[in-house]
C-alpha positions in Angstrom: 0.0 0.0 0.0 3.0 3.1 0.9 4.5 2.3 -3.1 0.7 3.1 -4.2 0.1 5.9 -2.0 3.4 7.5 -2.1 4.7 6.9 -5.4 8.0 6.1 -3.7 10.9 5.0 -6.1 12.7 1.7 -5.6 15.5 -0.5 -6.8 15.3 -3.6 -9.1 16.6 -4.9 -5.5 13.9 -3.8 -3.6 11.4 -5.0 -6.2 12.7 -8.3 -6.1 12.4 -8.7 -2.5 9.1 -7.0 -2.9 8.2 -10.1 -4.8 7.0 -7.7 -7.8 9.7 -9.2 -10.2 11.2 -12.4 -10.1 14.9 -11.7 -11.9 17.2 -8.1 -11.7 19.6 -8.2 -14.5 22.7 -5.8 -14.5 23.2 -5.2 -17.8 20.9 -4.9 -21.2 22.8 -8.1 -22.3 22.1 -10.2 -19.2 18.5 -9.4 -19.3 18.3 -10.2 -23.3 20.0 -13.4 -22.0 17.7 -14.5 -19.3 14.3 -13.2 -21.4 16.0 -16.0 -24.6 16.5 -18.8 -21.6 12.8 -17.9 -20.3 10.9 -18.0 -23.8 12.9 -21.3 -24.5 11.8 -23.0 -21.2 8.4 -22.0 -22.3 8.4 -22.7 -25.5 9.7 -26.4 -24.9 6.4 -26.9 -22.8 3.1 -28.0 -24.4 1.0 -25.6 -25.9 -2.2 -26.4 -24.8 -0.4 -26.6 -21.0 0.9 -23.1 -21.6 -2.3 -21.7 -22.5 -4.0 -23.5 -20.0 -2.3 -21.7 -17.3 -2.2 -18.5 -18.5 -6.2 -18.4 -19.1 -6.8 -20.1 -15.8 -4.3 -17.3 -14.3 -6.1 -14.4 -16.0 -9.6 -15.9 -15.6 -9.3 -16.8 -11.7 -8.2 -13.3 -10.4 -11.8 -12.1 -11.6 -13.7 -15.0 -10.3 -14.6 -16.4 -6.9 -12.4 -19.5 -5.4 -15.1 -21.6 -6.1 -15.4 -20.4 -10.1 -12.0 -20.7 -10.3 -11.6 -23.9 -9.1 -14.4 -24.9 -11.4 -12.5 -23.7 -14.4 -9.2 -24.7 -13.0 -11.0 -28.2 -13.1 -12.2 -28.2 -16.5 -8.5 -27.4 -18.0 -7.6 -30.4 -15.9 -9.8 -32.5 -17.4 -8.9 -31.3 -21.1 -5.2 -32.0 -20.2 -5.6 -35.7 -18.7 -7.2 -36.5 -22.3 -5.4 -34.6 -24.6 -2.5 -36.6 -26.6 0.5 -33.7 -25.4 -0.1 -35.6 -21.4 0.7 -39.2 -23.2 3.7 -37.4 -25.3 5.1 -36.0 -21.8 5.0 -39.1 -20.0 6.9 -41.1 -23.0 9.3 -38.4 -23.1 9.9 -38.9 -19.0 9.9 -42.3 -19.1 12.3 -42.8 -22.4 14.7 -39.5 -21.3 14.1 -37.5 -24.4 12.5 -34.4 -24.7 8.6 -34.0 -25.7 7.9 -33.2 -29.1 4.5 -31.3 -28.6 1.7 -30.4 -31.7 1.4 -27.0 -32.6 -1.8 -24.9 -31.6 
């Protein structure tokens, strides 16, 4: 609440401890470093899981617990019979990495 009501400048530091950033890079070529190693981690994960989360992320903050836990259990549900679950499992249990279908 004082950072809203005072408008008080902070640090990368400070907003990491904050919790209102997860990384501070210290130079422009770190931080183009760490954004390429974050959109590959994403990227190798399966579509339909990515979007998943981000719409139960963006949906649930508007929503009551029990309407988002509804929705939350309908992604669920999509995920356990969709084929990029059986692709993930082969890929643990042979110790390759999962080849997911596009969008």
């Amino acid at each position: 609440m004082e950072l809203a009501l005072t408008g008080r400048r902070f640090s990368g530091s400070e907003a990491k401890e904050l919790g209102l950033v997860s990384r501070v890079f210290v130079s422009k070529e770190e931080l183009e470093e760490g954004v390429r190693v974050v959109a590959e981690g994403i990227a190798a994960k399966s579509p339909l899981a990515v979007t998943g989360t981000k719409a139960v992320l963006l949906r649930s903050r508007d929503q009551t617990i029990e309407q988002g836990l509804d929705y939350i259990a309908t992604w669920n549900s999509a995920m356990l019979i969709s084929n990029d679950l059986t692709e993930a499992v082969s890929a643990q249990i042979q110790k390759r990495k999962a080849v997911f279908a596009k969008l």
